[in-house]
C-alpha positions in Angstrom: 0.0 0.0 0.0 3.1 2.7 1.2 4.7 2.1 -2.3 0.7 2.4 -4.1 0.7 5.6 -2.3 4.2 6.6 -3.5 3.5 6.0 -7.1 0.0 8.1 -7.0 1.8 10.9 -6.0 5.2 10.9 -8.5 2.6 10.4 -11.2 0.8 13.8 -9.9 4.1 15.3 -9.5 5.5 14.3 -13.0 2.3 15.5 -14.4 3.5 19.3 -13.8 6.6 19.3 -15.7 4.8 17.3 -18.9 4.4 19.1 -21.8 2.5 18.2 -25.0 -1.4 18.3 -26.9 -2.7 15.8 -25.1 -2.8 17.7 -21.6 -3.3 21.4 -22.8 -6.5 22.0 -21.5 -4.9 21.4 -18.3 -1.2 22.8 -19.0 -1.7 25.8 -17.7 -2.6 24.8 -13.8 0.1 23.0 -14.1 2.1 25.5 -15.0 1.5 27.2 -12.4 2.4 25.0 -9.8 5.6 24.3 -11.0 6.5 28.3 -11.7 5.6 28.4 -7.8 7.5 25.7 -6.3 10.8 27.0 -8.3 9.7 30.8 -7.2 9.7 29.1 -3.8 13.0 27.0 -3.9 14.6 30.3 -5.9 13.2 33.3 -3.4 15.5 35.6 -2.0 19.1 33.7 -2.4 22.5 34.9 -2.7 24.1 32.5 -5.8 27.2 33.4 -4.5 26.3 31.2 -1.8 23.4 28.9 -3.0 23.3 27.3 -6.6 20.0 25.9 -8.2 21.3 22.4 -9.9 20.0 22.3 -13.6 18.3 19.2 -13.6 15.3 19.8 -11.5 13.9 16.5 -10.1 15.8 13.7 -8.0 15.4 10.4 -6.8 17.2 8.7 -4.4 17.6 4.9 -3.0 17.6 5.3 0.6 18.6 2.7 4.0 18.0 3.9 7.6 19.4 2.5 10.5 17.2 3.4 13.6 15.8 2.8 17.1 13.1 3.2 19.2 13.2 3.4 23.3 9.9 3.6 25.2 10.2 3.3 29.1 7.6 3.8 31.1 7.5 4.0 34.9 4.5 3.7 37.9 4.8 4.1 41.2 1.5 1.7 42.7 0.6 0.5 46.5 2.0 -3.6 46.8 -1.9 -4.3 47.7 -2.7 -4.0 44.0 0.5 -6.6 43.1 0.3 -9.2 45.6 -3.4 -8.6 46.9 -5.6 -6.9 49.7 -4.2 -6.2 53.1 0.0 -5.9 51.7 1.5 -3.2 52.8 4.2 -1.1 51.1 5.2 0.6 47.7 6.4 -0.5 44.4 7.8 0.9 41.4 7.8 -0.6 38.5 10.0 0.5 35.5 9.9 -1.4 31.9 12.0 -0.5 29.3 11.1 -1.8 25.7 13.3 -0.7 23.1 13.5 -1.9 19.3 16.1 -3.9 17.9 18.3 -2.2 15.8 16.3 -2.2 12.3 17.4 -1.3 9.0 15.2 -0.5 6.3 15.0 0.6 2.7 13.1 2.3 0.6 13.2 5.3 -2.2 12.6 9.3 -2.2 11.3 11.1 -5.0 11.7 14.7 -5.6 11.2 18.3 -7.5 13.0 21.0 -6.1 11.6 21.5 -2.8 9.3 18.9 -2.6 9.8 15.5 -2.1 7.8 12.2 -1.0 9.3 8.9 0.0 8.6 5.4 1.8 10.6 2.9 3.6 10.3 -0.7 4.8 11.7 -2.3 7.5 13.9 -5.4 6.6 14.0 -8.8 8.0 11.2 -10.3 10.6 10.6 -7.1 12.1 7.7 -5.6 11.0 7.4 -1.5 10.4 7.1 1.2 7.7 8.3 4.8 7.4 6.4 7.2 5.3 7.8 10.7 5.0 6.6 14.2 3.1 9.0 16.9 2.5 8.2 20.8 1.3 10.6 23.2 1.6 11.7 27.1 0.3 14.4 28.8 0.9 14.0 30.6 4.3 11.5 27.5 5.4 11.4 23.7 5.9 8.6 21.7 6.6 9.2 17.5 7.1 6.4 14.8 8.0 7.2 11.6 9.5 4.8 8.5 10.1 6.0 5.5 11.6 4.8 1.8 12.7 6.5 -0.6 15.2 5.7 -4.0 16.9 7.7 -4.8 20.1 7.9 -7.7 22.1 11.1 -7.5 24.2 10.9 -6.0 27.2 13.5 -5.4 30.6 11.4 -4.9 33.5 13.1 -3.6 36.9 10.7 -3.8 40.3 12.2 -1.8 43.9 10.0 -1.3 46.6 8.9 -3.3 49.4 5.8 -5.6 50.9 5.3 -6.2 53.6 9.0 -5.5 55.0 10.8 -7.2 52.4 12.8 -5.4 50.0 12.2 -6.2 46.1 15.1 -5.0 43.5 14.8 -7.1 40.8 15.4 -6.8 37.3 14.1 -9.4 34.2 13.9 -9.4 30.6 10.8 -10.8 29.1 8.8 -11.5 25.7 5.5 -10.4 25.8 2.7 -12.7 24.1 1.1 -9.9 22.5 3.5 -7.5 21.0 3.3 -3.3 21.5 2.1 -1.9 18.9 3.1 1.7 18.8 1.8 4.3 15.8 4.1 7.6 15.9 3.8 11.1 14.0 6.4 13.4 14.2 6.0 16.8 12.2 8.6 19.8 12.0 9.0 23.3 11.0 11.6 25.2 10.8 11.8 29.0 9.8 15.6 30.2 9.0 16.8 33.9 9.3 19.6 33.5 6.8 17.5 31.7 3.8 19.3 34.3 1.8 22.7 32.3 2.3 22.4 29.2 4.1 20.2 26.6 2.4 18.4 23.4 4.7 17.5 21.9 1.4 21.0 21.7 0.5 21.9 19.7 3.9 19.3 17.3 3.8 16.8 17.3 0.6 20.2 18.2 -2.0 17.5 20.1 -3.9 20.2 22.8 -4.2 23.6 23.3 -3.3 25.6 25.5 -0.8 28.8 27.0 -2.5 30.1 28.9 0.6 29.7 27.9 4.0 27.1 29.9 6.1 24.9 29.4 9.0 21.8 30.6 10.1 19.4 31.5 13.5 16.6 29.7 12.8 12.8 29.0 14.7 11.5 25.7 15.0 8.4 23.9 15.8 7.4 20.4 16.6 4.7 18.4 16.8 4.8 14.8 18.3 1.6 12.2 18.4 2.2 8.6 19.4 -0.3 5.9 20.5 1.0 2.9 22.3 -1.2 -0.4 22.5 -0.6 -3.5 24.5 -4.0 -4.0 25.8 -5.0 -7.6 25.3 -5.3 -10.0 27.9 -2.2 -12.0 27.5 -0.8 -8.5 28.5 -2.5 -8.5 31.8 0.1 -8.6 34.1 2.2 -5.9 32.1 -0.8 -4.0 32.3 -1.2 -4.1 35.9 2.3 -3.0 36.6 1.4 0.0 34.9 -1.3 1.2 37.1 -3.8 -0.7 35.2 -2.9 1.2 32.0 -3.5 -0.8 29.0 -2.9 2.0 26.1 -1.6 5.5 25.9 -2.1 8.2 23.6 1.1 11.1 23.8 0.4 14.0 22.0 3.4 16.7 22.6 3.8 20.0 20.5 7.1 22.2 21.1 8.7 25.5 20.2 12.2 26.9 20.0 15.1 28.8 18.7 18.3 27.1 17.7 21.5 27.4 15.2 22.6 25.5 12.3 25.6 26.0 10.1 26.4 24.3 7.3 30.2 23.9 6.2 31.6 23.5 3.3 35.4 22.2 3.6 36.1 22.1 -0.4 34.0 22.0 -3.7 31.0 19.3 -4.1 31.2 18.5 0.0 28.9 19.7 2.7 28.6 19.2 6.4 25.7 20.3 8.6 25.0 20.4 11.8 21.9 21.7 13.5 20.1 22.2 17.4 17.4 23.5 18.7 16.5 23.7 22.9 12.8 23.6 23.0 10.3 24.2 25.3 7.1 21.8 25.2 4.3 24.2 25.4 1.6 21.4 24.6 1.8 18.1 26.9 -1.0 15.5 27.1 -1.4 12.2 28.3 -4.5 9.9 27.6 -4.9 6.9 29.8 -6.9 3.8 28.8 -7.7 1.9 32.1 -8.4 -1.5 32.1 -10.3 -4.1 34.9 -7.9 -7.4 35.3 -8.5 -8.5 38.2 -9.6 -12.2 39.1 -8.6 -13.0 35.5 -11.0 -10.3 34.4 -10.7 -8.1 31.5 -12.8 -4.9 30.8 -12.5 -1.5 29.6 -12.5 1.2 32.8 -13.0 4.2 30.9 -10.1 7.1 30.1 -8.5 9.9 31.4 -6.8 12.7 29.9 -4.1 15.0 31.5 -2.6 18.3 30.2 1.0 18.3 32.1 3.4 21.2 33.0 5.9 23.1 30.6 8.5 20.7 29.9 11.9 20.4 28.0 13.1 18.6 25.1 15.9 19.1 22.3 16.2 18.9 18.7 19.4 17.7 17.0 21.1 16.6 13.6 23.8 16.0 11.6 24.7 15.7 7.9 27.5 15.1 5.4 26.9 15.5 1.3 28.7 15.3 -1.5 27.6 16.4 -4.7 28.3 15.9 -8.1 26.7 17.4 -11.2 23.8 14.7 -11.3 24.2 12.0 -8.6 25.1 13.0 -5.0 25.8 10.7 -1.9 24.3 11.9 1.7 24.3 10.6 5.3 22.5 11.9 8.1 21.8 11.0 11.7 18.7 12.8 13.8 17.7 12.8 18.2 14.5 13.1 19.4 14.4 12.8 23.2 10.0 12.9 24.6 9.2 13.2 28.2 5.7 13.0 29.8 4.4 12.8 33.3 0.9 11.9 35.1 0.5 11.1 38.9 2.3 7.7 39.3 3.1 7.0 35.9 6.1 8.7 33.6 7.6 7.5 30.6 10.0 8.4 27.8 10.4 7.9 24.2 14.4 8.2 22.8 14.0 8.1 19.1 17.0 7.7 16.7 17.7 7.3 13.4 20.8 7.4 10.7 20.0 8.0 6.7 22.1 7.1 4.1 21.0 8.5 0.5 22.6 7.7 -3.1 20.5 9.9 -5.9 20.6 10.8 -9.3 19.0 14.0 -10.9 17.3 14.1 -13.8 
């Protein structure tokens, strides 16, 4: 379906550079649209710095190496662990974290636009599908992504009844998370004029002179994590009878990039943004297993406190007049916090791109 998706899309694309009879009633919309993306790619820059590559479409054979961390913690009375009348306090702390996965998959492009899917490789399931649209003093990215996990270390401290737990296991779940995450960014850049994100990580252009730039960034982070199902149950009453939670973060900053570059046809980026996470809510599922039961206890939704969280990547390019070779590596650090249950997601990936204009 991903690669379906992919293909409706290059044929709309492709549509807007065709020329010829048997489309002129619609040529000149289409026209239009591609007059405005090159307007858009073109605005406002200094070719001293930036240079517009003749051939304006690319596509590019891409592998990712990447990782996902999701730990969640909850702090619950030992009654609720080893039954009525236990006295004490335990907290739990499980750490599931994806293998290592690679993946492949293609990126197609027209100046600063660009769609592209990716496929994990080997048994483990998941799929990347990515939108790109960018100018020269803005960048816009789209990320949607699909795991299923089914490792997990679990750690216990506390104490029940006067004895001291401090364990620490590693399990296979039954029933494998599922987790479903959307990450979206935006990034405004005060120097557009001379510094070009496109060149760093879409090669759409390319910089001639090193420059860097201030720049503004937002982004916007939805995830939904599922491993309600009854083989689950204990899992799910470790975590305060939690059985599915829904993040949804969005967070603004101001950061620097600078892009370097050490001789002709080579390029190395580096970017970072401190943000502040203005937007923070949590939504609970709550499920019933006790006695072997399993039912649905409603939901609960919290809005948390300003929190923290940082931005960060890293590229190296090197062009040529129609192929180019690229490899980048992006952090994502979320945080989120309700009553007696926290958690984290550490999200990682590196890129490595080979294209060819045309």
């Amino acid at each position: 379906m991903p690669f379906l998706l992919l293909l409706c899309c290059f044929c709309c694309l492709t549509a807007t550079a065709q020329d010829g009879p048997q489309t002129s009633e619609r040529l000149p919309l289409f026209t239009r649209v591609r007059l405005k993306i090159d307007r858009m790619t073109l605005k406002g820059i200094d070719t001293a710095y930036v240079e517009l590559p003749r051939y304006p479409w690319r596509v590019a054979l891409k592998s990712r190496v990447a990782q996902t961390d999701i730990i969640m913690k909850a702090k619950v009375d030992a009654d609720e662990v080893f039954g009525e009348g236990t006295e004490g306090k335990i907290e739990w702390k499980s750490k599931t974290r994806t293998p290592i996965t690679a993946s492949a998959g293609v990126w197609v492009g027209y100046r600063g636009i660009g769609i592209g899917v990716q496929q994990n490789l080997g048994r483990r399931k998941g799929t990347q599908l990515a939108l790109g649209l960018a100018g020269s003093r803005f960048h816009f990215y789209a990320r949607y992504a699909r795991h299923r996990m089914d490792e997990m270390d679990i750690s216990v401290k506390g104490n029940a009844d006067g004895m001291t737990l401090d364990t620490h296991t590693k399990d296979r779940l039954e029933c494998p998370i599922k987790a479903h995450t959307l990450t979206a960014e935006a990034y405004y850049f005060f120097n557009g004029r001379r510094y070009s994100h496109n060149a760093a990580y879409k090669q759409a252009v390319v910089q001639k002179r090193s420059a860097g730039s201030l720049l503004a960034g937002l982004l916007a982070f939805r995830t939904d994590i599922d491993y309600a199902d009854p083989r689950n149950a204990t899992l799910v009453r470790m975590m305060d009878n939690i059985g599915r939670l829904e993040i949804t973060q969005l967070s603004l900053g101001v950061g620097y990039t600078y892009n370097w570059v050490p001789a002709k046809g080579w390029l190395l980026n580096a970017l970072v943004i401190p943000m502040v996470t203005v937007v923070n809510t949590a939504t609970q599922h709550h499920y019933l297993t006790d006695d072997g039961a399993w039912q649905k206890a409603g939901k609960h939704t919290a809005h948390h406190p300003v929190d923290y969280n940082i931005d960060g990547r890293l590229s190296l390019t090197r062009n040529w007049a129609r192929c180019f070779v690229s490899a980048a590596a992006k952090l994502n650090h979320y945080y989120y916090k309700n009553g007696h249950t926290s958690g984290q997601t550490l999200d990682w990936y590196t890129n490595l791109s080979i294209g060819y204009r045309f």
